[in-house]
DSSP file (Angstrom, degrees, kcal/mol; ACC not computed):
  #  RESIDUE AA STRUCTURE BP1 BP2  ACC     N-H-->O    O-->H-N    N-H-->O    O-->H-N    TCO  KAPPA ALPHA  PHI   PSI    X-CA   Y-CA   Z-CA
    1    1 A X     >        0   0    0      0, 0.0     4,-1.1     0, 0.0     0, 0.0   0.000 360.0 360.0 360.0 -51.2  224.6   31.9   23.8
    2    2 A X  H  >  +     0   0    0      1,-0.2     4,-2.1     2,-0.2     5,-0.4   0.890 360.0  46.8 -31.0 -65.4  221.1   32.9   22.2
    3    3 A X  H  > S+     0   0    0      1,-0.2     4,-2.8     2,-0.2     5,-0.3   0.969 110.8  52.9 -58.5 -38.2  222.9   35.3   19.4
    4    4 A X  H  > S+     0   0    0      1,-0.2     4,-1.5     2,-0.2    -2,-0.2   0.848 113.0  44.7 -81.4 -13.4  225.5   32.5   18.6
    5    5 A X  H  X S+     0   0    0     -4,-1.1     4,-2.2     2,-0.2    -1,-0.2   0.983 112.4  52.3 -68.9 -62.1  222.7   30.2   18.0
    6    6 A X  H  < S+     0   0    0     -4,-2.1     4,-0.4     2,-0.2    -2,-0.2   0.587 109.6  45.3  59.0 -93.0  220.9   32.5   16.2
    7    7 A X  H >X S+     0   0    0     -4,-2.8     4,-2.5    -5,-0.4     3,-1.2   0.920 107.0  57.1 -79.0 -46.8  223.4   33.2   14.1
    8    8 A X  H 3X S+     0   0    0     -4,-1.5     4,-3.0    -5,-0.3     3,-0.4   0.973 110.8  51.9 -49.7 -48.4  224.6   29.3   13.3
    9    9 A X  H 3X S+     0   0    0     -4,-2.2     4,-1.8     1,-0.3    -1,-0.3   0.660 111.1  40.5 -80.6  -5.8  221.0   28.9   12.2
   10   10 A X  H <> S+     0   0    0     -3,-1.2     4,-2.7    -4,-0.4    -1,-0.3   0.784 110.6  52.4 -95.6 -36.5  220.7   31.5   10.0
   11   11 A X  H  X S+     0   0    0     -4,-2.5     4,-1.7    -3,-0.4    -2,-0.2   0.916 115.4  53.7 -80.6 -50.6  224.3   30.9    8.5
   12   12 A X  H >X S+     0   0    0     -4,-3.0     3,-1.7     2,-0.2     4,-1.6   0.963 111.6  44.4 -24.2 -90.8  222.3   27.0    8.2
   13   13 A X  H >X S+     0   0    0     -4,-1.8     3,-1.5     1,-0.3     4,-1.5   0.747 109.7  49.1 -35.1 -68.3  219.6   28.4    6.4
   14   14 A X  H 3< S+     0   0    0     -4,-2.7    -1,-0.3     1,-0.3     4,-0.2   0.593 112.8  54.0 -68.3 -31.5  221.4   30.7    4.0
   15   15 A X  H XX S+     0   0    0     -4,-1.7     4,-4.6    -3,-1.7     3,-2.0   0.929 108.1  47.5 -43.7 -58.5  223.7   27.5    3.1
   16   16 A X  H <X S+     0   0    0     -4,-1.6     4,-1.4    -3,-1.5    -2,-0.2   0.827 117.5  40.8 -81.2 -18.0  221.0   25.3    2.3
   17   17 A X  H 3< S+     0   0    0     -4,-1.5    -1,-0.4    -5,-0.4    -2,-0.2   0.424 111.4  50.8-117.5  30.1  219.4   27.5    0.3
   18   18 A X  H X> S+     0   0    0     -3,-2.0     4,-3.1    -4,-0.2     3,-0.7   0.753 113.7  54.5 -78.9 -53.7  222.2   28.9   -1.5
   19   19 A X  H 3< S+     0   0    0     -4,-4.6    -2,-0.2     1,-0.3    -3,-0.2   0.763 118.5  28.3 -53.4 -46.3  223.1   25.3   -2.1
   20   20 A X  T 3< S+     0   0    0     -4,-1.4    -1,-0.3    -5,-0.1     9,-0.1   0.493 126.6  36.0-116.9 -24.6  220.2   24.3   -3.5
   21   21 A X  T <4 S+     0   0    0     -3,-0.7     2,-0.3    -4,-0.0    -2,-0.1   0.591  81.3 105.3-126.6  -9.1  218.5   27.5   -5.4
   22   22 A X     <  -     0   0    0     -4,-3.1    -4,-0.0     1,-0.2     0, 0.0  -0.632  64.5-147.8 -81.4 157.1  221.6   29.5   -6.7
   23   23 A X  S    S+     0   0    0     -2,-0.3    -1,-0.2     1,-0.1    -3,-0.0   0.690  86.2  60.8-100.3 -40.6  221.4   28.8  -10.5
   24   24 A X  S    S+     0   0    0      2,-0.1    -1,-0.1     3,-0.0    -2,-0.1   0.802  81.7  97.2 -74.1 -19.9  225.5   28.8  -11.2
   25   25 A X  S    S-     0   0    0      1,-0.2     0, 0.0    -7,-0.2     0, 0.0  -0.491  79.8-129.5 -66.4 147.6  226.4   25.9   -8.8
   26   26 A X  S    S+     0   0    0      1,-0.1     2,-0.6     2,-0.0    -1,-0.2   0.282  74.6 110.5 -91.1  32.8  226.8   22.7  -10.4
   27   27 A X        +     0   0    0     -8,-0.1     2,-0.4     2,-0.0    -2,-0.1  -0.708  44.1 178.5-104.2 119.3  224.5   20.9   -8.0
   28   28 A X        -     0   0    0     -2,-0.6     2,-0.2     1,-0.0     3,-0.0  -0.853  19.3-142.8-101.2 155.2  221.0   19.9  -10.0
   29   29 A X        -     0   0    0     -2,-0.4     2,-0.1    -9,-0.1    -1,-0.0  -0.514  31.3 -91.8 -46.5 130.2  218.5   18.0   -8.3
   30   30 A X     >  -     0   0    0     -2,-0.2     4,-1.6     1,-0.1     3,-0.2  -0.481  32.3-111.3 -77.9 161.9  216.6   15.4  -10.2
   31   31 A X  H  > S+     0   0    0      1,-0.2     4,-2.1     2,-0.2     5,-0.2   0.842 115.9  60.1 -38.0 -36.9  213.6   16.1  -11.8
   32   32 A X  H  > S+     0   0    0      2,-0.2     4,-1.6     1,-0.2     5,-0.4   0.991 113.6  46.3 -64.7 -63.6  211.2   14.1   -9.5
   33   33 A X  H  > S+     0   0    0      2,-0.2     4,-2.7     1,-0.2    -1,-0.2   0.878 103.6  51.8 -34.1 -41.5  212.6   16.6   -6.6
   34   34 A X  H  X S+     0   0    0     -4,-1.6     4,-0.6     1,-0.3     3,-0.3   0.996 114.7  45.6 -74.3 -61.3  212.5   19.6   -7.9
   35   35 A X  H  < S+     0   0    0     -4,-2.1     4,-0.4     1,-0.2    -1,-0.3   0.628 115.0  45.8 -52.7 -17.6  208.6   18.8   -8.8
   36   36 A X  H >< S+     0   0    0     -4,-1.6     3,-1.1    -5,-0.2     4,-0.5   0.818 110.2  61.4 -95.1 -31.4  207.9   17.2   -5.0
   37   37 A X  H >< S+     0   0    0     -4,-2.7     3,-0.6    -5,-0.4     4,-0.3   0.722  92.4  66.2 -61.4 -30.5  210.1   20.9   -4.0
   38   38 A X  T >< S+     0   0    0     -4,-0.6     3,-0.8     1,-0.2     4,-0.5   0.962 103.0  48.9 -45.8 -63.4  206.9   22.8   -5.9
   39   39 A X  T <> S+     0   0    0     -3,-1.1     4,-0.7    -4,-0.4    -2,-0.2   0.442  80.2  86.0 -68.3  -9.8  205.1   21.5   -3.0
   40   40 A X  H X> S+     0   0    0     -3,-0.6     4,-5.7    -4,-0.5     3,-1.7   0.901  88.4  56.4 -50.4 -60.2  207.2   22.4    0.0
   41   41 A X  H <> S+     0   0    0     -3,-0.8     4,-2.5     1,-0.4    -1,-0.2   0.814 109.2  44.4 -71.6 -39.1  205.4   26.3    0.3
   42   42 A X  H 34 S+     0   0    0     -4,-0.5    -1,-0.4     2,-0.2    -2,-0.2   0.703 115.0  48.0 -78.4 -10.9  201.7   25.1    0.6
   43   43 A X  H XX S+     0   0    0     -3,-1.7     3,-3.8    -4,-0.7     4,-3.1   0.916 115.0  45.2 -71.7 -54.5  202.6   22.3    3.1
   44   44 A X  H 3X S+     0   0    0     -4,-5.7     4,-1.1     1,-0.3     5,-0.3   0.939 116.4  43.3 -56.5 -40.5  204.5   24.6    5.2
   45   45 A X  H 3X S+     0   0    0     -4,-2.5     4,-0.7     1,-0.2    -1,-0.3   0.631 117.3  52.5 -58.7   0.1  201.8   27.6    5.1
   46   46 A X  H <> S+     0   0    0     -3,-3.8     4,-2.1     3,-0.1    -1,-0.2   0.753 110.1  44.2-106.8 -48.0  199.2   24.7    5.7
   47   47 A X  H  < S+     0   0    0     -4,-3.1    -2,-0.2    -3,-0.2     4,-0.1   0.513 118.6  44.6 -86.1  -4.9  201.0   23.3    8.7
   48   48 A X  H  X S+     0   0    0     -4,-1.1     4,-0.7    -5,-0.3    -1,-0.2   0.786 118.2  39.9-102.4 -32.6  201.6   27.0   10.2
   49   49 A X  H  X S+     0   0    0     -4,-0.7     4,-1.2    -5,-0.3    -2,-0.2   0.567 100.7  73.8 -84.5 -21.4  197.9   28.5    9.5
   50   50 A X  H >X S+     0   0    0     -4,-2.1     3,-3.7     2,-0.2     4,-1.3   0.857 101.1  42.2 -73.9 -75.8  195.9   25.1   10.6
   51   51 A X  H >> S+     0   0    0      1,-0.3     3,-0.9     2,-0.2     4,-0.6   0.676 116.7  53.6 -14.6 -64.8  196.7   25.7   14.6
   52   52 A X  H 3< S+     0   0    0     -4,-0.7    -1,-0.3     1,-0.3     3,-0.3   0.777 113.4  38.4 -48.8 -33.8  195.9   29.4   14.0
   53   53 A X  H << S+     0   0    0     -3,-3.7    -1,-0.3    -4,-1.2    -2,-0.2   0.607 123.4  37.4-108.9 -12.2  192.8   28.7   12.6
   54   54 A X  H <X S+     0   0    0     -4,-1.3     4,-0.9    -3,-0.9    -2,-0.2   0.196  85.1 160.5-117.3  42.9  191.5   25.9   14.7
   55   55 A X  T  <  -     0   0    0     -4,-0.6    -2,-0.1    -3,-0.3    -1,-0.1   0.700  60.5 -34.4  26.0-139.5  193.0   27.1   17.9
   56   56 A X  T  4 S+     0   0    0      1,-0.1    -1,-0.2     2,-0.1    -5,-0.0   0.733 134.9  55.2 -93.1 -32.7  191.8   26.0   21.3
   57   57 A X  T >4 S-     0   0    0      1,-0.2     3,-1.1     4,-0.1     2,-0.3   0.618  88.4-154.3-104.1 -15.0  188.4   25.6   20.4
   58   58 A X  T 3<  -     0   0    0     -4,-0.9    -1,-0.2     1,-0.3     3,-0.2  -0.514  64.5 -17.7 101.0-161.4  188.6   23.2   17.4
   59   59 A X  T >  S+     0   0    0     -2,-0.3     3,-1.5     1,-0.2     4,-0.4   0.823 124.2  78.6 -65.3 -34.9  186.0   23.1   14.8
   60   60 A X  T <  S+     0   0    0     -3,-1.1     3,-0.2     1,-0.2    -2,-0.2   0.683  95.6  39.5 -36.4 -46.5  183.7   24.9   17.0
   61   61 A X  T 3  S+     0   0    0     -3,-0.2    -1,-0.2     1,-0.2     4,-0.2  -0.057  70.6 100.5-146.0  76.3  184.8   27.8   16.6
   62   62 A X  S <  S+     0   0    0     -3,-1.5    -1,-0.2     1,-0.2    -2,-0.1   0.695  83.1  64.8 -97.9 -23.4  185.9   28.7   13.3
   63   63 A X  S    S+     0   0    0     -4,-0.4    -1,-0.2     1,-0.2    -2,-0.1   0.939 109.0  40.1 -76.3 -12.9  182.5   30.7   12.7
   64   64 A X  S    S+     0   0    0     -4,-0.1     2,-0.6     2,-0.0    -1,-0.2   0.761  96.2 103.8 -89.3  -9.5  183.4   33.1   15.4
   65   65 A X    >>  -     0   0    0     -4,-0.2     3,-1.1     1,-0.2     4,-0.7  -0.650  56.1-159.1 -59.7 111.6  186.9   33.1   14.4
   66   66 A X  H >> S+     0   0    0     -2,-0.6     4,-1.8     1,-0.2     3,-0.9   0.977 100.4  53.4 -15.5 -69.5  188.4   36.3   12.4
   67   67 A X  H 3> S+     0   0    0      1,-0.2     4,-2.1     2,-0.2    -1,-0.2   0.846 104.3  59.0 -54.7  -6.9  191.3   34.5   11.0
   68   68 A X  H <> S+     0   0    0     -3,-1.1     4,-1.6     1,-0.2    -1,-0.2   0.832 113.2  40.0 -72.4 -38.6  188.5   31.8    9.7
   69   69 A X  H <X S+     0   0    0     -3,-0.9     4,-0.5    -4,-0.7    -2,-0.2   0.574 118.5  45.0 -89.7  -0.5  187.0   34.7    7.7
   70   70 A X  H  X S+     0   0    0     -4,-1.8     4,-3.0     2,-0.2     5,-0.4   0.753 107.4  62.1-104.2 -52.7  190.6   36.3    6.6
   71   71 A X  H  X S+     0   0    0     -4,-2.1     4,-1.1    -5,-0.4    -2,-0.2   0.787 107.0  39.8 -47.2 -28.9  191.6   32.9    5.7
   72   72 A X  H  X S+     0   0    0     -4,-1.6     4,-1.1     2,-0.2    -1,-0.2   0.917 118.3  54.2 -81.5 -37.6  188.7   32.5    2.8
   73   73 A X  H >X S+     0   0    0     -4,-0.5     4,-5.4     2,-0.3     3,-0.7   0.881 106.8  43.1 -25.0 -69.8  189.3   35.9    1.9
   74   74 A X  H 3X S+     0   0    0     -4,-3.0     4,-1.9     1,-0.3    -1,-0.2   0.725 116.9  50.4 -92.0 -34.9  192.6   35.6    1.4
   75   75 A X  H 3< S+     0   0    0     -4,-1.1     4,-0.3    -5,-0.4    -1,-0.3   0.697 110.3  49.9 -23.3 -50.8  191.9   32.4   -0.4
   76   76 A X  H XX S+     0   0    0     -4,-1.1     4,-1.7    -3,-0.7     3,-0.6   0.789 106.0  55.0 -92.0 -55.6  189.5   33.8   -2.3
   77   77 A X  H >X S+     0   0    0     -4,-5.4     4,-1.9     1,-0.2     3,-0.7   0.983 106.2  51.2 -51.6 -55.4  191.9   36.7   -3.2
   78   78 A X  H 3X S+     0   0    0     -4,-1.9     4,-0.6     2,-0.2    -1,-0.2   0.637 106.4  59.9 -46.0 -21.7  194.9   34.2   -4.7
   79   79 A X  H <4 S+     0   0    0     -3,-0.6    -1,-0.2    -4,-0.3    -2,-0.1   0.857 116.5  27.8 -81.5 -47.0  192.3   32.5   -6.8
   80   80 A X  H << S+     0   0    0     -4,-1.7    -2,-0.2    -3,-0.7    -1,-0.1   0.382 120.8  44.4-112.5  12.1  191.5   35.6   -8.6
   81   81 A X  H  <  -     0   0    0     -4,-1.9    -3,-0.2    -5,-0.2    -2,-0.1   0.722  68.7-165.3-106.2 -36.7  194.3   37.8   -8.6
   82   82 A X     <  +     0   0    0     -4,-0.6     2,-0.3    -5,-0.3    -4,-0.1   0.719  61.7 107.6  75.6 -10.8  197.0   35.3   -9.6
   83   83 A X    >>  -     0   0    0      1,-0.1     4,-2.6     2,-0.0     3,-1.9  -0.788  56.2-165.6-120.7  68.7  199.5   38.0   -8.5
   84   84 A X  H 3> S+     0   0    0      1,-0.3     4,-1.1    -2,-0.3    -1,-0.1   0.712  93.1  48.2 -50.7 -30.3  201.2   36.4   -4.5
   85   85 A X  H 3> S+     0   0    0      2,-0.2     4,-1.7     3,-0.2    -1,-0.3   0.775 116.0  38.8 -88.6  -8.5  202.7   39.7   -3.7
   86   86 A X  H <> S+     0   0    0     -3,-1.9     4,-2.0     2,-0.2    -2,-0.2   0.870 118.6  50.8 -86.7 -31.4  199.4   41.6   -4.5
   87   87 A X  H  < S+     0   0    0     -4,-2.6     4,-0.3     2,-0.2    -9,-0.2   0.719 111.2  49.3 -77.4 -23.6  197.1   38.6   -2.9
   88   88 A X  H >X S+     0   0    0     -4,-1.1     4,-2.0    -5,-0.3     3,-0.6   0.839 110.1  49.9 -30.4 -62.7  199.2   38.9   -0.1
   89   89 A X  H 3X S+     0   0    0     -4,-1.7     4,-1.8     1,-0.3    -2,-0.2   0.845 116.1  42.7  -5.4 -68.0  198.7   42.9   -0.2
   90   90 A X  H 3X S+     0   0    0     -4,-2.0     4,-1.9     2,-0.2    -1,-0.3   0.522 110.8  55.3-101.9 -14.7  195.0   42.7   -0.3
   91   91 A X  H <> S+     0   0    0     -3,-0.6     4,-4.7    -4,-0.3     5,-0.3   0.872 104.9  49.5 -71.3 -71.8  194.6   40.0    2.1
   92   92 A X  H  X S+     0   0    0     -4,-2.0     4,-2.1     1,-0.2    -2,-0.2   0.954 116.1  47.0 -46.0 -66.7  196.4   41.6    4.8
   93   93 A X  H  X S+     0   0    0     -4,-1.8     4,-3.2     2,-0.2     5,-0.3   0.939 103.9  57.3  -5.1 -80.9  194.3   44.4    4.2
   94   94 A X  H  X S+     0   0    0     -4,-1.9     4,-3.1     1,-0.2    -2,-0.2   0.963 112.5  41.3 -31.5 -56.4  191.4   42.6    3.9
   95   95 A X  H >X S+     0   0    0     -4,-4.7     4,-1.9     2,-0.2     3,-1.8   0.995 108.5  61.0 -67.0 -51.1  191.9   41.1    7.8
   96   96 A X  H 3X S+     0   0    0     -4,-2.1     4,-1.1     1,-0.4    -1,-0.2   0.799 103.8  47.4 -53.3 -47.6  193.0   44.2    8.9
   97   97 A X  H 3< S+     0   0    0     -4,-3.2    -1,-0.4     1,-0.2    -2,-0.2   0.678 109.6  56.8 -83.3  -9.4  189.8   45.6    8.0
   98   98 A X  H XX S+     0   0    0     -4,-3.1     4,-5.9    -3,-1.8     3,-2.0   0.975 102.7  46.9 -31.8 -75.1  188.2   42.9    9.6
   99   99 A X  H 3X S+     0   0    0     -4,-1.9     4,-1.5     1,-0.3    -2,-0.2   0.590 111.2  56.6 -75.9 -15.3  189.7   43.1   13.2
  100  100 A X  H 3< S+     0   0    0     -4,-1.1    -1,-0.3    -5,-0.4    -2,-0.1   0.455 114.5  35.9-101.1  20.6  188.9   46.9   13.1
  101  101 A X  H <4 S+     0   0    0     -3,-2.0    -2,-0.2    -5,-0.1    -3,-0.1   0.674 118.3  55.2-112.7 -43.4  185.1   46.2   12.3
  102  102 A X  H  <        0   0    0     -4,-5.9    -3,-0.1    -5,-0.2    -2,-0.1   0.990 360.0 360.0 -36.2 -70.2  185.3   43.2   14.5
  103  103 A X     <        0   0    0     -4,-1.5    -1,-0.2    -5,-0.1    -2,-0.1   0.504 360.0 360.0 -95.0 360.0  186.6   45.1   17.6
């Protein structure tokens, strides 16, 4: 039951965004979408990384947090590199060397 779900949701995904991103179909979007559609990647990464970064503890305790300090980092990297799979790269990095200086 798990696999066939699974599998439906994936076969879901890969539809919608066949439909929507492959370039030869004739279905456009209007302009006004396709510009609020720019905006889609930083809500969802905004709405997956705030829990993570305020946890259980809130505002309280984002200076003891790591991920407080990977998250400006990694910020900080995108700003000046300009490059997402190389600010990604160096980010991950970055934390990595974090959590082993941390622990």
């Amino acid at each position: 039951m798990i696999w066939l779900l699974i599998l439906a949701l994936a076969g879901i995904v890969f539809f919608n965004r066949y439909l929507l991103l492959e370039p030869r179909l004739p279905v456009r979007l209007p302009v006004f979408i396709r510009q609020a559609l720019q905006y889609s990647a930083p809500c969802l990464l905004t709405a997956i990384c705030g829990p993570i970064l305020l946890g259980d503890t809130g505002l309280g305790g984002l200076a003891s947090n790591p991920y407080t300090y990977a998250a400006v980092f990694s910020i900080g990297c995108a700003l000046v590199i300009k490059n997402m799979l190389l600010s990604v790269l160096v980010s991950l990095a970055g934390f990595y060397t974090l959590l082993y200086f941390i622990n």
